[in-house]
C-alpha positions in Angstrom: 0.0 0.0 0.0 1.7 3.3 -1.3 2.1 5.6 2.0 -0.5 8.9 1.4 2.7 11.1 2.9 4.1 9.9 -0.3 1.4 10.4 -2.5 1.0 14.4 -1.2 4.6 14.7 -1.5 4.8 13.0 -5.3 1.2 13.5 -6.5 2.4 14.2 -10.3 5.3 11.5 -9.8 2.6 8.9 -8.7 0.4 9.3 -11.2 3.3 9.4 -14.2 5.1 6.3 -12.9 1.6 4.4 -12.1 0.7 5.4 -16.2 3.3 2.6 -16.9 0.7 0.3 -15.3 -1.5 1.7 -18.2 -3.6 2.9 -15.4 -4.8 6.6 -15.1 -4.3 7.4 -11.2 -5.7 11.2 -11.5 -9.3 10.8 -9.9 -7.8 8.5 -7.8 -4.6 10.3 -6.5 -6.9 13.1 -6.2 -9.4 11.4 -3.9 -6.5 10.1 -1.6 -5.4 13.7 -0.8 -8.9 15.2 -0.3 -9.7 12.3 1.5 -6.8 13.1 3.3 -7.2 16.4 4.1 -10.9 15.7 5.6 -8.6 13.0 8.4 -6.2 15.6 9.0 -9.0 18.4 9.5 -11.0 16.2 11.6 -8.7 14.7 13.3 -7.2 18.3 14.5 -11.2 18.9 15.6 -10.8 15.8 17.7 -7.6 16.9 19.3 -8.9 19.9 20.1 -12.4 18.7 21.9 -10.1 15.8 24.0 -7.6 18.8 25.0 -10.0 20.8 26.2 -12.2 18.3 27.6 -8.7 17.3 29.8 -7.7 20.5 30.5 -11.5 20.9 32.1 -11.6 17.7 33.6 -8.6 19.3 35.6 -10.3 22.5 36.7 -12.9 20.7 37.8 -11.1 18.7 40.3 -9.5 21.8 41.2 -12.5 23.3 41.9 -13.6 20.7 43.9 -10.5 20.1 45.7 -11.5 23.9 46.7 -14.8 23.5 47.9 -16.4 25.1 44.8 -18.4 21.9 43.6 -21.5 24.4 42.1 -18.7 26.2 40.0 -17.4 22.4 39.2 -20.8 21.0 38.4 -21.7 24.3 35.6 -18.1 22.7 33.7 -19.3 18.9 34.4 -22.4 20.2 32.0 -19.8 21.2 29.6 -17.8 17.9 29.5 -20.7 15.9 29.0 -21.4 17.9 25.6 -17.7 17.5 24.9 -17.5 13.9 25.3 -20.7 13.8 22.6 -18.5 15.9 20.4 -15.3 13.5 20.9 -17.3 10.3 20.5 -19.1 12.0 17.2 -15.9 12.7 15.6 -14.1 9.2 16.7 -16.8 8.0 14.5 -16.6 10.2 11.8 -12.7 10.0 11.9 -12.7 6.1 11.5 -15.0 6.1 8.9 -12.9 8.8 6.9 -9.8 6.0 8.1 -12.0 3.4 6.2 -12.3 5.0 3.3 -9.4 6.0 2.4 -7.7 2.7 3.5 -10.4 1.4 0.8 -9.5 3.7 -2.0 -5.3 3.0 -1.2 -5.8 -1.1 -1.2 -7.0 -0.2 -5.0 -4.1 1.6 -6.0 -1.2 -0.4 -6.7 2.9 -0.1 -6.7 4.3 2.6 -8.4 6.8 0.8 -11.1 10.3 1.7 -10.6 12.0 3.9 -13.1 13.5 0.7 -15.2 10.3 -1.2 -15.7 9.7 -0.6 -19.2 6.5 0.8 -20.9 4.0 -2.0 -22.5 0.5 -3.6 -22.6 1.0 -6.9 -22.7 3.7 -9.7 -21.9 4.8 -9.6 -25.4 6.5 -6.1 -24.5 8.9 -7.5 -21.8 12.2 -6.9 -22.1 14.3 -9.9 -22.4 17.8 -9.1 -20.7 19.8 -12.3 -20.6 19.9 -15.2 -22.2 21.9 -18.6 -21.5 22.4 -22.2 -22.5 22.0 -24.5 -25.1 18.7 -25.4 -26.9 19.4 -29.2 -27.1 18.7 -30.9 -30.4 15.9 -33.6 -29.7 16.0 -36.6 -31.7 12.9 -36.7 -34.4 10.1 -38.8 -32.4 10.3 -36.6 -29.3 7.1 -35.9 -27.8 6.0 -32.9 -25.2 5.6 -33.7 -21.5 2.4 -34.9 -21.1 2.8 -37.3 -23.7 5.8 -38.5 -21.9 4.1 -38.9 -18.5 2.0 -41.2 -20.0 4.6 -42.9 -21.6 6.5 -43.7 -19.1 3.7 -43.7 -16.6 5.4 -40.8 -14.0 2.2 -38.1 -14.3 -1.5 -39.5 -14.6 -3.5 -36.4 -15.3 -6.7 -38.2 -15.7 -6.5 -39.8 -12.4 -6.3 -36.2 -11.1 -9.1 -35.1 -12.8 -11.0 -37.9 -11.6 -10.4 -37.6 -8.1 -10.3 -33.9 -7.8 -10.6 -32.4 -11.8 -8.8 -31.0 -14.1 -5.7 -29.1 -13.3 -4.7 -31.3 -9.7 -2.3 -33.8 -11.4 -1.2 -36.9 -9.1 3.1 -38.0 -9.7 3.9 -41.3 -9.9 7.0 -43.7 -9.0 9.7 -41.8 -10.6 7.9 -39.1 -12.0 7.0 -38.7 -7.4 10.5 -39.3 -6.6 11.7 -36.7 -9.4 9.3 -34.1 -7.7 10.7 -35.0 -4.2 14.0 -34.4 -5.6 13.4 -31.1 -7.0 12.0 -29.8 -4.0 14.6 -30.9 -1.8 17.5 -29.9 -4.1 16.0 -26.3 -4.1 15.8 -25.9 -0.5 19.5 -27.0 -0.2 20.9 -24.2 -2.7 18.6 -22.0 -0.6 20.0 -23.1 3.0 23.1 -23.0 1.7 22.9 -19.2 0.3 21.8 -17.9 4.1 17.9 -18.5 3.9 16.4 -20.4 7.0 13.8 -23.1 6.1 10.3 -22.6 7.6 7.9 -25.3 7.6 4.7 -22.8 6.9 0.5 -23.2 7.2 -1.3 -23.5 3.6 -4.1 -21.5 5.1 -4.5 -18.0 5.6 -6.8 -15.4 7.6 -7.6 -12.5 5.9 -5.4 -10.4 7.7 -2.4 -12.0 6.4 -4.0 -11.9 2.3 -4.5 -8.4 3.0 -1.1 -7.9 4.2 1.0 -9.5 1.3 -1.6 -7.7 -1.4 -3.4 -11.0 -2.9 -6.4 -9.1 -1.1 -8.7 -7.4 -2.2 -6.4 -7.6 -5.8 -6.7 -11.4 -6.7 -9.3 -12.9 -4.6 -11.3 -14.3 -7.4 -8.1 -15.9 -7.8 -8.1 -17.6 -4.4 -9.9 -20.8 -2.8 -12.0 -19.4 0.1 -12.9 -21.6 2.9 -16.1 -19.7 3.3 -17.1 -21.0 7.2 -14.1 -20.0 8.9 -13.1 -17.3 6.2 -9.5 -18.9 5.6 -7.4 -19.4 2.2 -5.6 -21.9 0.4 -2.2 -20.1 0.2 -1.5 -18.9 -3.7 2.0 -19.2 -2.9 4.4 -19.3 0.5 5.0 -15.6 -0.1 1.8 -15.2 1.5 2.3 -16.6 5.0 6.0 -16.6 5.0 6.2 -12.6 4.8 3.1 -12.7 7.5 5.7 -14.0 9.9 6.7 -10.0 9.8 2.9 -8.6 10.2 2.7 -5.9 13.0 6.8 -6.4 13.9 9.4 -3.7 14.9 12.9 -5.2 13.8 16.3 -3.5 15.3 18.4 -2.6 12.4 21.2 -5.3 12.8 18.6 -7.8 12.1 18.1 -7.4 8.6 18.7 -8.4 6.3 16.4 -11.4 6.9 16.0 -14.3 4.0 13.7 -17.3 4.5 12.6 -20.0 2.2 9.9 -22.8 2.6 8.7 -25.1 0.3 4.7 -25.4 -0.2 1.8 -26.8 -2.6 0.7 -23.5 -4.2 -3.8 -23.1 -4.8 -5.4 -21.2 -7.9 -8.5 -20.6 -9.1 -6.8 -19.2 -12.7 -9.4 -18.6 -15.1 -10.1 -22.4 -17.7 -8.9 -21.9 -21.3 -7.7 -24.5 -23.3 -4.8 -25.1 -26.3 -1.4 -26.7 -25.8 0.0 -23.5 -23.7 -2.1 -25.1 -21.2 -1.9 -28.7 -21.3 -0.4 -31.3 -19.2 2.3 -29.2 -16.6 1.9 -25.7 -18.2 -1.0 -24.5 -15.7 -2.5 -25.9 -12.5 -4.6 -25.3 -10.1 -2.7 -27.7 -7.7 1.7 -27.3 -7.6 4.4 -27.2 -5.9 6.7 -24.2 -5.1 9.7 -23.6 -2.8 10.3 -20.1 -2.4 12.9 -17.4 -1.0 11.6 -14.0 1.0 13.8 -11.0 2.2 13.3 -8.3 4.7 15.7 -5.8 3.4 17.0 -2.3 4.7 15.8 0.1 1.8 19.6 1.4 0.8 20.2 -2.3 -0.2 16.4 -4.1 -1.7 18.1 -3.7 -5.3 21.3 -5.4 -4.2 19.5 -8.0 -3.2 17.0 -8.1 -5.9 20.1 -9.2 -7.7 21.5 -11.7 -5.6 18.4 -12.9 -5.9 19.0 -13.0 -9.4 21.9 -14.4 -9.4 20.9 -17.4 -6.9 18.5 -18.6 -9.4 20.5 -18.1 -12.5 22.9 -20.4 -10.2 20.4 -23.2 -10.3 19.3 -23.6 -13.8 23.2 -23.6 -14.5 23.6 -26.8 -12.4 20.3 -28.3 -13.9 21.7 -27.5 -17.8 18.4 -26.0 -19.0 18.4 -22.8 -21.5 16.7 -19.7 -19.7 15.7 -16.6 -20.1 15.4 -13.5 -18.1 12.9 -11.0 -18.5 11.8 -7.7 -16.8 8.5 -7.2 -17.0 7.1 -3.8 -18.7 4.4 -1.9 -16.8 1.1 -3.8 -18.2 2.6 -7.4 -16.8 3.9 -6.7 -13.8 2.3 -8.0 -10.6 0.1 -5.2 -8.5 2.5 -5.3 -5.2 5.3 -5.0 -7.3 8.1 -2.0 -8.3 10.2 -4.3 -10.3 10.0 -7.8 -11.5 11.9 -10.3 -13.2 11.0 -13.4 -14.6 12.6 -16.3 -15.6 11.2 -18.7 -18.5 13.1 -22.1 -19.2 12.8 -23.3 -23.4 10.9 -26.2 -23.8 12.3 -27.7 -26.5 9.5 -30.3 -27.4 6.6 -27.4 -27.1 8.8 -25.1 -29.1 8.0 -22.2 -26.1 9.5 -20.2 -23.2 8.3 -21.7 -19.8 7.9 -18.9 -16.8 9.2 -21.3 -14.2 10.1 -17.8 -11.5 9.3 -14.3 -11.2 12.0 -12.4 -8.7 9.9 -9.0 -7.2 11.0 -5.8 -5.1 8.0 -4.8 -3.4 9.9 -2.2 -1.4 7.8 -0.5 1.3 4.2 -1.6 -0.4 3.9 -4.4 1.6 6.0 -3.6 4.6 3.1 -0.3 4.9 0.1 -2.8 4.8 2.1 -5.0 7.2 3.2 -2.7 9.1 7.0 -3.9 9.4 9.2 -1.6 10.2 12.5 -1.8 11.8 14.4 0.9 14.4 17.1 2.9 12.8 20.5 3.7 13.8 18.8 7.3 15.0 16.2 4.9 16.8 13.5 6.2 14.8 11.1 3.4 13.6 11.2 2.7 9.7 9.4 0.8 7.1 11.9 -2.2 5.5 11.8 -3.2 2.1 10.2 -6.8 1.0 11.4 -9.4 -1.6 10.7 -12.2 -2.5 11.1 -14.9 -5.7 10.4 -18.6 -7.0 13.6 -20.9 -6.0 11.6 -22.5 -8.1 8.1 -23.4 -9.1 8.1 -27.1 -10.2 5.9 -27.8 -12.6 7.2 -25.8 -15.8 10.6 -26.9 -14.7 10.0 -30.7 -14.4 8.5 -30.0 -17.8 11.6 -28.6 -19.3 13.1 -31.6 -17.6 11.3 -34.3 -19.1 11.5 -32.3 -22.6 14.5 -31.2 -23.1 16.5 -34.1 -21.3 14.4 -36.8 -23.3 16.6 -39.6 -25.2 15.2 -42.2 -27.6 15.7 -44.8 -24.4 14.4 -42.7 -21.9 14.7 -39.8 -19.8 17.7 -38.6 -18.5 17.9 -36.7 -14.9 20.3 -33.8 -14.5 23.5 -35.0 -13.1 22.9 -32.9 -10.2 19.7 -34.2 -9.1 20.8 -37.9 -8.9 22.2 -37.5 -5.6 18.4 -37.0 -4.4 16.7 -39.4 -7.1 18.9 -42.4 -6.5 18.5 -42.8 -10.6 20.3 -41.6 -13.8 17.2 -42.4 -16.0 13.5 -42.7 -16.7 12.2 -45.8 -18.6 
């Protein structure tokens, strides 16, 4: 959530940098400062009437103190009308608080000054580009095909038990999946995150918090009766662990990662950009989170860069890096790269992680802050990325490593898999 001391101070920045978005912020940026203004005035009102209504309350017991109790009593009359006044204006003040919380939830990040201009993903900027497109032999087949192949995925079991989109691994294609996941959180142990073990439900509070609410709640399974949800990703609860914390400045920087099954309701379509492993509403994820001093989020925005770059080197798969122009990137977000792996079988780039500054938009909802060296309390900067999402990158697995006698697994995954092939 953008801070509205911010927003005063940059009005005509705010509403340049959030036309990137393709969004016209005017009406709204307007609203937010008049809105403003009306807390500021009334809340002045307010501290008036309690001020006054303490300074009487304190003549009054002077007065009584001195025997005067029919002078005390005329000023008693006068509180009485005060505390209506303070109790009006409470209300009216927390209403005003309502509503322009409402109207700032809407608005989101402004981009930072290096996200490009564009519609559409088809105007992201690819910036790096590395590895070898393998040459596949002529009968290879695209992943799905594969898993039933070799019997590793059984996407109509999934659909039957659950429907489409919930896919249930098999034998290797299970132990494969295992593999990843542990392999991930290893590189991420090893780089300074701690693990967390985290919940896959949510209150609101905590959706709120990280920005999936009220942006993408369509997007989100609601467990109605107790007003919970499935996690979208472990961003969600793992940043929560920072909700409503004060942080001393040698704390930080703090990195996490956690590995969880990821829920969402994405809207159905159908073609081959969505078959098999390509979208789900059911996968797996491990993830890595910062809590970042402002003067370094972009160094570590790279690191984090750089971590993940480090992985798809040891798995041998050709990637891509994009950063995403103003119509793509996610609502929380200043800046955002993404990561797509080639799939050679499907001929197509594979998003397999998306790495995201969110720099004080989420620490404002969450209210994280940390103490300063001048002991002055200040909001921290969050991060956070896919370390990686598993789907799209088993599929560039089983694609691009596929041999006319099988499938081969990355040489450094057969430490975990306790195989060198599928067949």
């Amino acid at each position: 959530m953008l801070q509205v001391p911010f927003i005063r101070e940059n009005k005509e920045d705010v509403i340049k940098r959030l036309a990137i978005r393709n969004i016209d912020a005017t009406q709204m940026i307007d609203d937010v400062i008049s809105i403003d203004e009306d807390r500021r005035q009334t809340q002045t009102l307010l501290d008036n009437v309690l001020a006054e209504s303490n300074s009487l309350s304190k003549k009054i017991g002077d007065l009584y103190k001195s025997g005067k109790a029919a002078e005390a009593n005329v000023l008693k009359e006068k509180t009485i009308q005060l505390k209506e006044n303070s109790k009006n204006l409470t209300e009216r003040l927390n209403d005003i608080v309502e509503a322009l919380n409402q109207l700032l939830y809407k608005i989101p990040n402004v981009p930072h000054p290096s996200v490009p201009s564009g519609s559409t993903e088809d105007d992201n900027e690819e910036i790096y580009r590395e590895g070898n497109i393998p040459v596949l032999h002529s009968e290879a087949i695209p992943h799905w095909e594969l898993a039933k192949k070799y019997d590793i995925i059984d996407f109509d079991l999934g659909n039957k038990i659950t429907g489409a989109g919930f896919p249930v691994y098999k034998g290797k294609g299970a132990k494969l999946q295992r593999a990843l996941i542990a392999y991930f959180l290893d590189k991420n142990t090893e780089a300074g995150y701690t693990e967390y073990q985290l919940p896959l439900l949510v209150n609101e509070a905590s959706g709120f918090g990280t920005g999936q609410l009220p942006d993408k709640e369509g997007q989100m399974y609601h467990v109605t009766e107790d007003n919970l949800y499935l996690i979208p990703t472990a961003e969600v609860p793992g940043t929560n662990i920072f909700r409503d914390v004060i942080l001393d400045e040698s704390q930080l920087p703090i990195g996490i990662t956690g590995y969880t099954p990821c829920f969402r309701r994405e809207a159905g379509s159908y073609g081959a950009h969505v078959r098999g492993l390509n979208r789900l509403h059911q996968f797996d994820k491990v993830e890595i989170l910062r809590v970042e001093h402002p003067d370094r989020s972009y160094q570590a925005l790279d690191e984090m860069v750089n971590h993940v770059k480090d992985i798809l080197k040891e798995l041998k798969l050709p990637y891509r890096i994009l950063r995403l122009c103003g119509g793509d990137i996610g609502f929380t977000s200043a800046l955002t790269f993404d990561f797509e792996v080639f799939s050679t079988a499907q001929d197509r780039w594979l998003e397999i992680s998306s790495v995201s500054n969110f720099e004080t938009f989420q620490a404002n909802r969450l209210k994280l802050r940390f103490k300063n060296n001048e002991g002055k309390n200040e909001l921290a900067h969050t991060l956070n990325g896919s370390s990686l999402a598993l789907p799209r990158v088993l599929a560039g697995i089983l694609e691009n490593y596929q041999t006319k006698d099988g499938i081969l697994i990355p040489d450094v995954l057969i430490p975990y898999t306790g195989f060198k092939i599928i067949n």
